[in-house]
MDTraj code that builds the backbone (N, CA, C; nanometers):
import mdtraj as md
import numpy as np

residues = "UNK UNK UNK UNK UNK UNK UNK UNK UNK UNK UNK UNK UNK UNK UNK UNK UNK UNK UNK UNK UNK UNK UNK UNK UNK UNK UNK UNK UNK UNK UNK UNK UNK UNK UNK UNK UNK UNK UNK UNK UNK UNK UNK UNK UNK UNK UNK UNK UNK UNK UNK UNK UNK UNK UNK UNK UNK UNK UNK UNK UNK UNK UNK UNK UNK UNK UNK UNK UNK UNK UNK UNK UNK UNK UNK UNK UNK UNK UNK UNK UNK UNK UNK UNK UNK UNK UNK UNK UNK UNK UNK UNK UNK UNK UNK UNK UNK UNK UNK UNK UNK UNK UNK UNK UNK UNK UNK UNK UNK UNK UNK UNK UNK UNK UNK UNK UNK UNK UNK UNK UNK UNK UNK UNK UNK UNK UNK UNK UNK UNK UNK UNK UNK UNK UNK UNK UNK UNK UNK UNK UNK UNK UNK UNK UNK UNK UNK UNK UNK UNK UNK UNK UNK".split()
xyz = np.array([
    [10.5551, 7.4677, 13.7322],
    [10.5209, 7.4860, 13.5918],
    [10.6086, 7.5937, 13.5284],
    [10.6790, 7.6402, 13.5868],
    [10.7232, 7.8154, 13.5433],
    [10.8333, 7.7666, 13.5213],
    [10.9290, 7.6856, 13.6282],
    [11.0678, 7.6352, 13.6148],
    [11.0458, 7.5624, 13.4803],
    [10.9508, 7.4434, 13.4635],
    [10.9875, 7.4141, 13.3139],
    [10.9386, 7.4842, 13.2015],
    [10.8585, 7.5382, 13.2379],
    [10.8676, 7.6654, 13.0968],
    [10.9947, 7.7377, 13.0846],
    [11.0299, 7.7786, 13.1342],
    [11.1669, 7.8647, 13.1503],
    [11.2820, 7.7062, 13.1086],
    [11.2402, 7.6159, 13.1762],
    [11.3759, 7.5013, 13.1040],
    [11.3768, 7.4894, 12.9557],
    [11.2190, 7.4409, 12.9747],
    [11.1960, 7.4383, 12.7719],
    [11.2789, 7.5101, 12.7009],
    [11.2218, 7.6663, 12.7543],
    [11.2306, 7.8301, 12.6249],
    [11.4166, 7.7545, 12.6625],
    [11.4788, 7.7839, 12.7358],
    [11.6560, 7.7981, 12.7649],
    [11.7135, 7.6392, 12.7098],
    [11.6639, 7.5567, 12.6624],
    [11.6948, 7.4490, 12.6071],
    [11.6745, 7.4752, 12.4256],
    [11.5470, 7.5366, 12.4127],
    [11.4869, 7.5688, 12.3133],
    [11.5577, 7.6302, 12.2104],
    [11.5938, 7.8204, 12.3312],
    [11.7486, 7.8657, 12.2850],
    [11.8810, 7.8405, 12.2357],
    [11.8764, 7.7278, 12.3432],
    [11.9960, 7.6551, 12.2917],
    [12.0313, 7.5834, 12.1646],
    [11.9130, 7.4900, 12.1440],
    [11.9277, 7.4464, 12.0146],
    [11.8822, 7.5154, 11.9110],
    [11.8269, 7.6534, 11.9382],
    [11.8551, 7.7152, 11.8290],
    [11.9375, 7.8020, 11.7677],
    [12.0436, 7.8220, 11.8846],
    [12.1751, 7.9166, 11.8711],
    [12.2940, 7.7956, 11.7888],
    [12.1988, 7.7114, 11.8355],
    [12.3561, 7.5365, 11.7854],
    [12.3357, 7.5423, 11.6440],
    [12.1748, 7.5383, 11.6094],
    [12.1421, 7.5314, 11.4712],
    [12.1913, 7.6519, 11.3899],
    [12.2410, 7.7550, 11.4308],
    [12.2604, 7.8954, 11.3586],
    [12.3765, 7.8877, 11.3836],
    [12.4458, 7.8269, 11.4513],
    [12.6215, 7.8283, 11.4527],
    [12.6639, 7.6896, 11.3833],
    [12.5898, 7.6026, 11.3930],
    [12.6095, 7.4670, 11.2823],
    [12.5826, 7.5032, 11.1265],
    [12.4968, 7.5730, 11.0750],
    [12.4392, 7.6476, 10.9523],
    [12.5372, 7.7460, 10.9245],
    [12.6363, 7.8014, 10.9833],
    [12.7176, 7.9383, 10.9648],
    [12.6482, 8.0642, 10.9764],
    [12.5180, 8.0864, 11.0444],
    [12.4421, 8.2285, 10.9879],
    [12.5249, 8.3276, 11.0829],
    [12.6047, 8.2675, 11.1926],
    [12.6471, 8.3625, 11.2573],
    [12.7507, 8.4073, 11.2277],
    [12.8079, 8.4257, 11.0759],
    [12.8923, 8.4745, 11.0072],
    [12.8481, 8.5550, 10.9382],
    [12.8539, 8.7293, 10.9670],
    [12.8041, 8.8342, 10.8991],
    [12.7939, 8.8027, 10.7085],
    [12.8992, 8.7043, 10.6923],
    [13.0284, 8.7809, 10.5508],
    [12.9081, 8.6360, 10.4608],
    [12.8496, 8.5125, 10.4960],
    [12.7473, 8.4349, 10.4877],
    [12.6004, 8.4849, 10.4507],
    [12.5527, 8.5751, 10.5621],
    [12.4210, 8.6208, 10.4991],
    [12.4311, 8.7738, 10.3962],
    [12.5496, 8.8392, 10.4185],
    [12.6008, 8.9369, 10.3111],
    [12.6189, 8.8606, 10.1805],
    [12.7019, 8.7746, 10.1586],
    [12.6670, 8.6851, 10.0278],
    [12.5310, 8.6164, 10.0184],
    [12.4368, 8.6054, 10.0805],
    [12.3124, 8.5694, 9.9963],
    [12.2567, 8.6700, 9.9866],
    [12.2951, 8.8083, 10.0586],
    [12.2039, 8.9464, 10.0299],
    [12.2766, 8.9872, 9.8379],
    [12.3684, 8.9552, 9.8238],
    [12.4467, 9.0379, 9.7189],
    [12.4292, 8.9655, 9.5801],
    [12.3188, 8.9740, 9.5156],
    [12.2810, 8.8809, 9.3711],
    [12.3377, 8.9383, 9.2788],
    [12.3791, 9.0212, 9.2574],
    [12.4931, 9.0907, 9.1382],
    [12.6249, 9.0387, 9.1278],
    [12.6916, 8.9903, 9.2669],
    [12.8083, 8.9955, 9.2844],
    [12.7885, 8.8184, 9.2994],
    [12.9067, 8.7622, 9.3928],
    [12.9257, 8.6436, 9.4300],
    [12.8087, 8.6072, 9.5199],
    [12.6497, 8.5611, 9.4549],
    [12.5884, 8.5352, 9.5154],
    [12.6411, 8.3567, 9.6289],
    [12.5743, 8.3616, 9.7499],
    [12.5549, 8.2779, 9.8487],
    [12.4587, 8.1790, 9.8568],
    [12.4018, 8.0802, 9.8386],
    [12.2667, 7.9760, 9.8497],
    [12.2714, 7.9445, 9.9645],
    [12.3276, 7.9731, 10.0896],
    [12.3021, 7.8736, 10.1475],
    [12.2263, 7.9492, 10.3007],
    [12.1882, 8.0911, 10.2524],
    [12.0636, 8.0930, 10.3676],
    [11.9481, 8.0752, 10.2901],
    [11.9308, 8.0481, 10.2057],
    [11.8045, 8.0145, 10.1094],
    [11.7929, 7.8301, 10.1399],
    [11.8781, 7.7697, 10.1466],
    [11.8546, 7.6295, 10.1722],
    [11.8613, 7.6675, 10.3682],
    [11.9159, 7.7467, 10.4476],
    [11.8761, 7.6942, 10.5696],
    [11.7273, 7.7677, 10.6171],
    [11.7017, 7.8863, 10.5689],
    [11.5547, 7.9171, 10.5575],
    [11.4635, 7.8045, 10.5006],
    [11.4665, 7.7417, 10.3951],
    [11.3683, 7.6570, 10.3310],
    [11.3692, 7.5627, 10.4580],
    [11.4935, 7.5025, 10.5075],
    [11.4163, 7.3865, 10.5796],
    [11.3793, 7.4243, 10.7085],
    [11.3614, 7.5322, 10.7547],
    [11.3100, 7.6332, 10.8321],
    [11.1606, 7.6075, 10.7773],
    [11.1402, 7.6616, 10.6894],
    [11.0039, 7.6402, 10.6377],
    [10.9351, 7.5107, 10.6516],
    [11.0475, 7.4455, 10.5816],
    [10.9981, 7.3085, 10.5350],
    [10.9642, 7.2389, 10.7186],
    [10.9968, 7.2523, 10.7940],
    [10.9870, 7.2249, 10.9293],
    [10.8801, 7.2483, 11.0093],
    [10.8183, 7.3867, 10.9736],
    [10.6920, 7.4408, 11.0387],
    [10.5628, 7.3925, 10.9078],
    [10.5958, 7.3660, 10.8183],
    [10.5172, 7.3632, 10.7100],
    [10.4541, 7.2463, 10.7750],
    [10.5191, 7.1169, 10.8121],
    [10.4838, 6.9616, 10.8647],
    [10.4357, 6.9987, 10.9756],
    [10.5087, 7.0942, 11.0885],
    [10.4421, 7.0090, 11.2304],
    [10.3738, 7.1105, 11.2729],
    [10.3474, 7.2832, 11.1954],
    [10.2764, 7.3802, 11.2536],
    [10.0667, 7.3308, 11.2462],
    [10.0099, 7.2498, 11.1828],
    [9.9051, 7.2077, 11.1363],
    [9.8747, 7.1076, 11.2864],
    [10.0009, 7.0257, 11.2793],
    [9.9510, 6.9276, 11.4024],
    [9.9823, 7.0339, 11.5414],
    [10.0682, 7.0835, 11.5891],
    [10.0454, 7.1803, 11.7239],
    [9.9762, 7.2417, 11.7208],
    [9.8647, 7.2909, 11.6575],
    [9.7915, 7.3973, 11.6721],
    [9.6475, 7.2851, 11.6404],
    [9.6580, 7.1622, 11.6537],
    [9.5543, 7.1196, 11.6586],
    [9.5372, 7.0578, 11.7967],
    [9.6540, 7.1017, 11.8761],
    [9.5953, 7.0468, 12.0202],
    [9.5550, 7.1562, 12.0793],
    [9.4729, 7.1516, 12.2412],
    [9.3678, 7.2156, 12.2411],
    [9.4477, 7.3907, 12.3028],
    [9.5875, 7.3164, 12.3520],
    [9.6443, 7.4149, 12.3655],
    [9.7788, 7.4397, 12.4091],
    [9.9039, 7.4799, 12.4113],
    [10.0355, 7.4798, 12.4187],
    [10.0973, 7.3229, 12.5336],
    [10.1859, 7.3092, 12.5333],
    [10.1731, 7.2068, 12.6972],
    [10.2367, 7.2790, 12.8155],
    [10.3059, 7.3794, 12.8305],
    [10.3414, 7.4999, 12.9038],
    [10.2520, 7.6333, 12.8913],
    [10.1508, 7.6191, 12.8082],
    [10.0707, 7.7608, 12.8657],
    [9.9192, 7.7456, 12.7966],
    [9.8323, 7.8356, 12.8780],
    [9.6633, 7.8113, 12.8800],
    [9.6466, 7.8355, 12.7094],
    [9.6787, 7.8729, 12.6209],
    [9.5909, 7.9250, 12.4980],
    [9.7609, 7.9481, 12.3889],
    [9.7495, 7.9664, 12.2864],
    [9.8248, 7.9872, 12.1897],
    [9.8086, 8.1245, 12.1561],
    [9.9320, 8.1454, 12.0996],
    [9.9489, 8.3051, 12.0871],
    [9.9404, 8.3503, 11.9335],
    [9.8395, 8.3394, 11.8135],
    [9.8297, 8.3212, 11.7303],
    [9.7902, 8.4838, 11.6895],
    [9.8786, 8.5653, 11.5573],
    [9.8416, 8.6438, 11.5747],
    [9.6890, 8.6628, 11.4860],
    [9.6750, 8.7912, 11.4571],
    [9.5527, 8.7683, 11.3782],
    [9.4581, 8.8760, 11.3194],
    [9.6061, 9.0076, 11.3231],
    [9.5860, 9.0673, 11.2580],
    [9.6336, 9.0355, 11.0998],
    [9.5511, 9.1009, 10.9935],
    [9.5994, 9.0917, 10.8478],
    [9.6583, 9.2032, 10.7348],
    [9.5900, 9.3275, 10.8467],
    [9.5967, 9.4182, 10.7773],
    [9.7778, 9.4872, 10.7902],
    [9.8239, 9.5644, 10.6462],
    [9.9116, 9.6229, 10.6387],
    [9.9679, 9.7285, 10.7011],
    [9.9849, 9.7949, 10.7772],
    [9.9987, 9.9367, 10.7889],
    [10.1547, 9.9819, 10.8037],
    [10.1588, 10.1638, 10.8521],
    [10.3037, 10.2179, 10.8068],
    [10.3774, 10.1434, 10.9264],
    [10.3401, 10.1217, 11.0469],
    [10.4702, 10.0993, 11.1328],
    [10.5033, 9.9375, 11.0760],
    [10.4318, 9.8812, 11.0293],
    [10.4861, 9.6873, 10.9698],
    [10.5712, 9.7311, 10.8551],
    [10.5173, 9.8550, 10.7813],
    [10.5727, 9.8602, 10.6504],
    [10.7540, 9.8964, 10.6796],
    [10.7033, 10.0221, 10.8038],
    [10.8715, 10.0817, 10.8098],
    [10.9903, 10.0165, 10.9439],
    [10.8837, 9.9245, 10.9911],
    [10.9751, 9.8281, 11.1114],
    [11.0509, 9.7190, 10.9785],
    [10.9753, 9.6671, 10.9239],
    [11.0342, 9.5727, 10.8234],
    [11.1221, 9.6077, 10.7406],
    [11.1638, 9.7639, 10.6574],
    [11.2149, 9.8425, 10.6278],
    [11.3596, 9.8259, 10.6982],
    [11.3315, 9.8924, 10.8130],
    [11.4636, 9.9025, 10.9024],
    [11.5157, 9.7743, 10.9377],
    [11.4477, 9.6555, 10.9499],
    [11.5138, 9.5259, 10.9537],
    [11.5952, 9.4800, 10.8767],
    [11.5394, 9.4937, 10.7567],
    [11.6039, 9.4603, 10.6134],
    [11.7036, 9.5766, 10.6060],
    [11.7222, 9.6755, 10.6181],
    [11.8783, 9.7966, 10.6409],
    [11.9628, 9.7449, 10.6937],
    [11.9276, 9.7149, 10.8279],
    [11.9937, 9.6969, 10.9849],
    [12.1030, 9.5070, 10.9281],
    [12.0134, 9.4380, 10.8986],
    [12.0307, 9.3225, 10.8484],
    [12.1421, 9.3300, 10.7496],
    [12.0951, 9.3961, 10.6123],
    [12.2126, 9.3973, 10.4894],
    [12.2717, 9.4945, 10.5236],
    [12.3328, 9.6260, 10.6026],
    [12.4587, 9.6290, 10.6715],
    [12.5261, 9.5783, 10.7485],
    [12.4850, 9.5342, 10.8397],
    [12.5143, 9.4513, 10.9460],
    [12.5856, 9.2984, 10.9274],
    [12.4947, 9.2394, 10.8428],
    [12.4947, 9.1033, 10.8230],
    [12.4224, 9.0072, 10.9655],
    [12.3689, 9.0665, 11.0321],
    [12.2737, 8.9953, 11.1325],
    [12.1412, 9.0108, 11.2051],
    [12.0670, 8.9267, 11.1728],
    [11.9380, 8.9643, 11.2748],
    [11.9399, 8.9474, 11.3927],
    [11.8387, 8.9582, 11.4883],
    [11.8504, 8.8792, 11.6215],
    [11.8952, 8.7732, 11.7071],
    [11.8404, 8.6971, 11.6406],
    [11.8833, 8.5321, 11.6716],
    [12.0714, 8.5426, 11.6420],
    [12.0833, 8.5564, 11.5328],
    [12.2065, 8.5129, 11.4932],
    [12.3394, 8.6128, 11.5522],
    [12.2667, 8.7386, 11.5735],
    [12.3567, 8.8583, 11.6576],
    [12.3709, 8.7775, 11.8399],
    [12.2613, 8.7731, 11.8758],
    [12.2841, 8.7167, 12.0005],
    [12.3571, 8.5796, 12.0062],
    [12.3444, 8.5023, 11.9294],
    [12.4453, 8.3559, 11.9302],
    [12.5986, 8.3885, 11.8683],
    [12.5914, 8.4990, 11.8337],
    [12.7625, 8.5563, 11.8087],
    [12.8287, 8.6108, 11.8485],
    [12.7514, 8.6540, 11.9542],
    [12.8122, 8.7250, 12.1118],
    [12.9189, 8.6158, 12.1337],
    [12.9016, 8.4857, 12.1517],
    [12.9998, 8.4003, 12.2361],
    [13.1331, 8.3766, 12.1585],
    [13.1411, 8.4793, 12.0403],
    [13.2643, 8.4537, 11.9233],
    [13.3509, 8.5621, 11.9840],
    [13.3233, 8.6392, 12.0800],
    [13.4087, 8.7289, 12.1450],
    [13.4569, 8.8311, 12.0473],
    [13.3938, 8.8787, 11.9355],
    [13.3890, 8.9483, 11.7956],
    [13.3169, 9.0986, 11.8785],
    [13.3678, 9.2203, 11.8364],
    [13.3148, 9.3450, 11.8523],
    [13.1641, 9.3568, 11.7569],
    [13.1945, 9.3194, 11.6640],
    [13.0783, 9.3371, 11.6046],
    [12.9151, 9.2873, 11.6537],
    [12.9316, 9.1787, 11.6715],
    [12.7803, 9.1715, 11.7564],
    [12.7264, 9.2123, 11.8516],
    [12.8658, 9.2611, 11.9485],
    [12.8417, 9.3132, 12.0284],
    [12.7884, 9.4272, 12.0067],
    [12.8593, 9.5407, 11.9133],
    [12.7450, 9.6470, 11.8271],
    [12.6338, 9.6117, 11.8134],
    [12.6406, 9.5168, 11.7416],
    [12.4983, 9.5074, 11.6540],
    [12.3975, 9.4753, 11.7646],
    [12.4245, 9.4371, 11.8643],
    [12.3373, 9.4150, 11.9773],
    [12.3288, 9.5146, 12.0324],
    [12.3902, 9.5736, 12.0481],
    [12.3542, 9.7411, 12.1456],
    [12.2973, 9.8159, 12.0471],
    [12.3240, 9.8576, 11.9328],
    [12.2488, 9.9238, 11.8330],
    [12.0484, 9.8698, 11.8386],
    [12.0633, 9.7878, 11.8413],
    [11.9332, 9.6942, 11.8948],
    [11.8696, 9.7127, 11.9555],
    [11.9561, 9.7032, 12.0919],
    [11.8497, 9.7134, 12.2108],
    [11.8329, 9.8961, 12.2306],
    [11.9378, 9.9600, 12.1559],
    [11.9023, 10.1019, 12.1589],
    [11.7693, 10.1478, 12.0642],
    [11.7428, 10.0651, 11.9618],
    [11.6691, 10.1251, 11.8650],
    [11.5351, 10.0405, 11.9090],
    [11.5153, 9.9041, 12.0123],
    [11.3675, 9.9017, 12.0784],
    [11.3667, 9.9619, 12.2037],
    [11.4369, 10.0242, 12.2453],
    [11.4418, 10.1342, 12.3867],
    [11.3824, 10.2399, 12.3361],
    [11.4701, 10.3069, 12.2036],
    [11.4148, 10.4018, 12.1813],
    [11.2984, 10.3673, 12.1153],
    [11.2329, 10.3136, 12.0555],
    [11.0909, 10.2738, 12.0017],
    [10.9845, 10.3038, 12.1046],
    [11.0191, 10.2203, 12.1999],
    [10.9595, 10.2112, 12.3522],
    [10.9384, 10.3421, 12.4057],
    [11.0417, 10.4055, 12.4452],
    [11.0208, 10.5391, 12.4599],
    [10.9338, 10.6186, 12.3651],
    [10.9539, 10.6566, 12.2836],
    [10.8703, 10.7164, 12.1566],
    [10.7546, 10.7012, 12.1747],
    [10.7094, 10.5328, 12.1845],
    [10.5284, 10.5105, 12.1265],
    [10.4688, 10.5049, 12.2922],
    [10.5488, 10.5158, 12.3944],
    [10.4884, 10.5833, 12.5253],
    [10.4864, 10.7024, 12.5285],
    [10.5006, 10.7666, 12.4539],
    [10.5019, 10.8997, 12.4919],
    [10.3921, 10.9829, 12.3713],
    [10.3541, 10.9057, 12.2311],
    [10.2256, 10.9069, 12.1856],
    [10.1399, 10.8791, 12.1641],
    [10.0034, 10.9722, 12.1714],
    [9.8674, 10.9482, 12.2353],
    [9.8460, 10.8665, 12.1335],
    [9.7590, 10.7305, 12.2091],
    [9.6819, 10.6519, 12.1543],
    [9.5880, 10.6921, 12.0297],
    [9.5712, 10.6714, 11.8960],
    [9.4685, 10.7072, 11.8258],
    [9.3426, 10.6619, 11.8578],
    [9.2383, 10.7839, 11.8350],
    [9.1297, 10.7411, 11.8738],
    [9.0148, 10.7428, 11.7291],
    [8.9460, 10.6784, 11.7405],
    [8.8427, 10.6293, 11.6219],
    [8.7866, 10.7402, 11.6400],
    [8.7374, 10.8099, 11.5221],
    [8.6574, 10.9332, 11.5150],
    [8.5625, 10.9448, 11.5782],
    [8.4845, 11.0342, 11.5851],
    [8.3420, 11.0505, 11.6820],
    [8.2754, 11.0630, 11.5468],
    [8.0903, 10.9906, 11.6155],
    [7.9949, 10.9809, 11.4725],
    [7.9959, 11.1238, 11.4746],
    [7.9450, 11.2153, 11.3578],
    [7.8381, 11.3200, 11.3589],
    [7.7313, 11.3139, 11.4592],
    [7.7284, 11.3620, 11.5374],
    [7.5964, 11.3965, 11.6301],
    [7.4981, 11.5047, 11.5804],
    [7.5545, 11.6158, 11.4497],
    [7.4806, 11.6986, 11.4906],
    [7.3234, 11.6583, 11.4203],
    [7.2119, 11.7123, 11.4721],
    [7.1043, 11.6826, 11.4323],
    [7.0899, 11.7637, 11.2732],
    [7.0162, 11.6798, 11.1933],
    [7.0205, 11.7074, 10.9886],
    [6.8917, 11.7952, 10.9907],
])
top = md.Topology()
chain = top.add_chain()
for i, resn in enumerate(residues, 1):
    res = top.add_residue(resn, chain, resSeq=i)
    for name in ("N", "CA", "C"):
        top.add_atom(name, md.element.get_by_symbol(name[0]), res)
traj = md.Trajectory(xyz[None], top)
């Protein structure tokens, strides 16, 4: 069961590194022109996002109506709603990291194989800044929910 989970996800990868190198996203100078609306705006991560959308929009309703993944016991659905500072300032730094850069994850790691210095940065900058994350939030104490008032009124 593990070998084809692991075939799936590495097939999975695959066609989704094909789809981001067939789309152009793995061209920094591509998602920098759809970041830049003043200047020579770009459309065309706005049309490969939409059918991104448009894709999960159709078949996310029917997978999640079976009883459960076909490679694993339960679905990983998240389910928190609420806002807080680390969503506010992780998302923050994505969107920085991103419109300097010109790459997120997906598209930094499928541009590794362009033999380009730059992703290669942008990938070590990466894995330095969830190392260091990692480090950091191990090393502070868990918050704890207040204690009631005990004292007697």
């Amino acid at each position: 069961m593990k070998l084809q989970q692991n075939l799936v996800a590495l097939i999975s990868g695959l066609l989704f590194g094909l789809g981001l190198g067939f789309s152009q996203m793995i061209d920094p100078q591509r998602v920098l022109g759809f970041l830049d609306l003043a200047g020579a705006w770009d459309p065309t991560l706005a049309f490969v996002m939409g059918g991104a959308v448009l894709v999960t929009l159709m078949t996310f309703r029917f997978i999640l109506k079976r009883p459960h993944p076909v490679f694993a016991g339960k679905f990983y659905v998240p389910t928190r709603q609420d806002i807080d500072w680390p969503l506010v300032l992780g998302a923050a730094l994505f969107g920085m990291g991103w419109g300097i850069g010109g790459y997120c994850p997906g598209p930094a790691l499928t541009a590794l194989v362009l033999g380009s210095l730059n992703p290669v940065l942008f990938v070590g900058a990466m894995i330095t800044g969830s190392l260091t994350y990692k480090w950091l939030s191990d090393r502070t104490p868990p918050q704890s929910a207040p204690m009631p008032d005990s004292r007697p009124n």
